[in-house]
C-alpha positions, 0 to 999 in steps of 0.5 A: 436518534439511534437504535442500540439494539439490533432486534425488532421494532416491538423489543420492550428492552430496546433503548435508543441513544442520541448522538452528539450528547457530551456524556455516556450516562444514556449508554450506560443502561445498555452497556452491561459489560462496564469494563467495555465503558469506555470512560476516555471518552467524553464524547461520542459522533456520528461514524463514517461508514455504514455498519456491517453484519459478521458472516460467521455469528452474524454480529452487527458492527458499526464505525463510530468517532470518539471525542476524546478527554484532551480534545482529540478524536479518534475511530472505533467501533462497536458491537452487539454482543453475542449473549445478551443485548446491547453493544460493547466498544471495541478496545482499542481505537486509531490514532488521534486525528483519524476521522470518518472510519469505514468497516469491513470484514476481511477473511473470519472475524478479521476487521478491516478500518479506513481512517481519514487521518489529519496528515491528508491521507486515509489510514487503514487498520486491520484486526483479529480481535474484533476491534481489541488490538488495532494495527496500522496496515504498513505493509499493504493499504494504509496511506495510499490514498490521499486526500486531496491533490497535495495530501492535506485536510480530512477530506470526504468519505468514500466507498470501502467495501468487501467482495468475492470475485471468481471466488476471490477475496478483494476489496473496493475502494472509491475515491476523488482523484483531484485535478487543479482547475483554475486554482480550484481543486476538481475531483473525479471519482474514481474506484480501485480494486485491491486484494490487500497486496497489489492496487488496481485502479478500475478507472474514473466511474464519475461523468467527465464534467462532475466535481464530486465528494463522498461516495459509497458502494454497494455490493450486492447479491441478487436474484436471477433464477435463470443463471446457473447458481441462482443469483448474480453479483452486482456492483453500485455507487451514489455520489455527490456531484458540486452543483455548479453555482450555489455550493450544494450537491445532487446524489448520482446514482450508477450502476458499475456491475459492468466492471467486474467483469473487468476485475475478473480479468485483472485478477486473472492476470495477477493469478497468471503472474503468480504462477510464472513466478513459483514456475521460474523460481521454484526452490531448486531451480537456483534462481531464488537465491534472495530467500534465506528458506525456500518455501515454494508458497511464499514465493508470491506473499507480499509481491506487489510487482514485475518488470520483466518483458513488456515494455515501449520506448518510454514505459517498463510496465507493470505485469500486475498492472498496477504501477508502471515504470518510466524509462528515459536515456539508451535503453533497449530490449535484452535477447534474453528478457528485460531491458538493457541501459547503454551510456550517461541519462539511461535508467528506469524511475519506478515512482513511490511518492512521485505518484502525488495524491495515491502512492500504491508503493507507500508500503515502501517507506517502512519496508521493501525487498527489491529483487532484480537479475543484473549483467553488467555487459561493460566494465567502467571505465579505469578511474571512475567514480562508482555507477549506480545499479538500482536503489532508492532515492528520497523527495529532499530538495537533493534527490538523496540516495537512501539507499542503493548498490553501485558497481566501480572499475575494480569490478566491487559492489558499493553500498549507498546509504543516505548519499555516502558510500559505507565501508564493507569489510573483505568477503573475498570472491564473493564481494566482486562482480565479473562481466556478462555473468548474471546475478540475483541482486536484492536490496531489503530495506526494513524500518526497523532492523536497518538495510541488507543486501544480497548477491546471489544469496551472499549478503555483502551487507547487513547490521552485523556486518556494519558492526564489523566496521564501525564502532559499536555506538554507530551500530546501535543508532543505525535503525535510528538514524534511518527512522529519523530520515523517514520521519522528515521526507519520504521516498520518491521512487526506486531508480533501476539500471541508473539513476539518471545522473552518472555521466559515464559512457561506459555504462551498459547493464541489462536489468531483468525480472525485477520484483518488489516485495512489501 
């Protein structure tokens, strides 16, 4: 049984319900609002998550599941009212098949939801309504997580909390990372630390030799007169770990405050990193030629990372820490910064789903900006087939390029969508290249309006200009046919000065501070 009212013990109006009952009869003395009862409802479950209590009126909030009339279930939440006892539903749910929802308040009276959804990835929800509208979180954290090792099944529950950091908003994640083990699938747990932008994972919390399942944190604030302020921040988590013969579960209990002190100087670093970005490309510079209004402010909204200057033989790293990039072929450092591909095999993978159960780069399968300063140091050779600079490529069995820009001997740029070259019509000077002259190239891909492209500010690609060149039919169905190809297979990673299957030896470009936007 549970309490419907979150007062005293000794509330006469205090009523309690059971769970599991397939009618909502004994809610509707509660409910008092009759148009929150929810009547698409045949049945309500136990929710997945702990409830939370609003900072700012101090509501209660709890996650619930809801069987549906067609069989379906779906998350939700519900709320004590503000004015009078008792809970109202939220409005809106997710979509079907969503299960074992998590809450949390974001900035004021934002909520936050992580699903576990039937497609093997966890779904995150974000609304302003208090649960009236649910929007999936396409941009940010929906979908990263999977899991299980191949992205299938419901899985468990995991940790989904808020906290301040150095007066930083964040949120913390905990999560089985799945390893196969004698065909047996064996899960380390593991804890992220995300801002809603980029994705940090702290690292394995759980014991080398345990197999674990659901977990939960704790963050708390607790005493300590002997510290400036009062108080201190504290950081835990219980897990179950797979006893090792008859299937059932001990709890571990550990004691991770010892991490903050690490996600304070991951969150530093992201700060540092965003202020050499609005330093380097501060409007009027002429180095921000991809954005259409300069705003200073914008310049770091929605960036998820940077490849610039720290690099090794194999990997281009991440300056935000996150996803790093793998390097193969002749690649070297450049004088000036970045990196430098010389011949056939020579290019930089930045993985999207390559990444198996957790995709950070997820985001990428709906919308990206993908923003890079390029010099091609050596013209191709006369007669050549066009050379891959930078774009996308999807996880079909013939690595396609979705989409990409590449360069031809005649010194022209070259769109790639869906594995074929498009037609561009004339932009005079401004369509061409010329070697060792930098430019700030951007690929911008949005699920919804289609494909641009932007060299130093000139967009030599977009809707309009695809109408120019093709019939009006084709124009219209556009957005469509690039929906169709994301509903079938995903991305597999972004290819950066090469794609790794040009044979040209002429190839030489140098690649530097390349940005990703979702």
């Amino acid at each position: 049984a549970g309490s419907l009212i979150p007062y005293d013990d000794d509330d006469e109006e205090k009523k309690e319900f059971k769970w599991g009952i397939k009618s909502t009869t004994n809610l509707q003395g509660v409910l008092k609002d009759h148009s929150t009862n929810p009547k698409r409802f045949k049945q309500f479950l136990g929710g997945g998550g702990a409830g939370i209590k609003m900072e700012d009126d101090g509501r209660y909030v709890l996650p619930i599941q809801a069987l549906k009339n067609n069989e379906k279930v779906v998350s939700l939440v519900i709320l004590a009212k503000k004015t009078s006892y008792g809970w109202e539903f939220s409005n809106d749910a997710s979509h079907e098949g969503c299960i074992q929802p998590a809450v949390l308040e974001w900035r004021e009276k934002e909520l936050i939801m992580m699903t576990s959804c039937d497609d093997g990835s966890r779904r995150v929800y974000w609304s302003s309504t208090m649960g009236n509208l649910w929007y999936e979180e396409y941009d940010t954290l929906s979908r990263v997580w999977g899991n299980s090792l191949k992205r299938t099944g419901h899985g468990v529950q995991g940790g989904f909390v808020s906290a301040t950091i150095n007066g930083q908003k964040v949120i913390l994640v905990s999560r089985p990372v799945y390893s196969e083990n004698h065909k047996k699938e064996t899960g380390r747990l593991h804890l992220w630390l995300t801002d809603m932008q980029r994705i940090y994972d702290v690292g394995q919390i759980s014991a080398e030799n345990e197999n674990v399942a659901a977990s939960t944190l704790l963050y708390a604030t607790v005493e300590a007169p002997s510290l400036e302020g009062g108080e201190k921040k504290k950081l835990y988590c219980s897990y179950e770990v797979a006893a090792a013969e008859d299937g059932k579960y001990n709890i571990a209990f550990v004691d991770l405050t010892e991490k903050l002190e690490d996600m304070k100087k991951v969150l530093a670093a992201w700060n540092e990193q965003d202020a050499y970005i609005v330093k380097e490309y501060r409007c009027g510079n002429g180095k921000n030629k991809w954005l259409r209004d300069c705003n200073d402010g914008e310049l770091t909204k929605g960036l998820v990372g940077l490849l610039s200057n720290t690099s090794t033989k194999n990997t281009w790293s991440d300056e935000y820490l996150c996803v790093n990039a793998t390097v193969h072929g002749e690649v070297e450092s450049a004088p000036d910064g970045g990196l430098t591909f010389k011949g056939p095999g020579a290019w930089a993978k930045w993985p999207v789903g390559d990444m198996g159960q957790t995709v950070p780069y997820h985001f990428a399968n709906s919308k990206f900006t993908l923003v890079a300063t390029v010099s091609i140091d050596k013209a191709p050779e006369k007669g050549s087939s066009p050379i891959p600079l930078m774009g996308v490529r999807m996880n079909d069995a013939q690595g396609t390029v979705l989409f990409g820009l590449s360069y031809t001997h005649d010194k022209e740029w070259r769109i790639i969508f869906n594995g074929s070259l498009l037609t561009l019509p004339a932009h005079g000077e401004n369509a061409g290249w010329e070697a060792n002259k930098e430019y700030h190239v951007v690929l911008q891909m949005d699920y919804n309006d289609g494909l641009f492209v932007y060299v130093n500010g000139k967009r030599i690609y977009d809707r309009e200009l695809h109408y120019e060149v093709e019939d009006y039919e084709d124009y219209e169905s556009f957005s469509r046919k690039l929906q169709k190809l994301l509903s079938s297979h995903s991305i597999s990673h972004f290819y950066i000065g090469g794609d790794g299957k040009s044979s040209s030896d002429s190839i030489q470009v140098t690649v530097s501070n390349v940005l990703l936007y979702s």
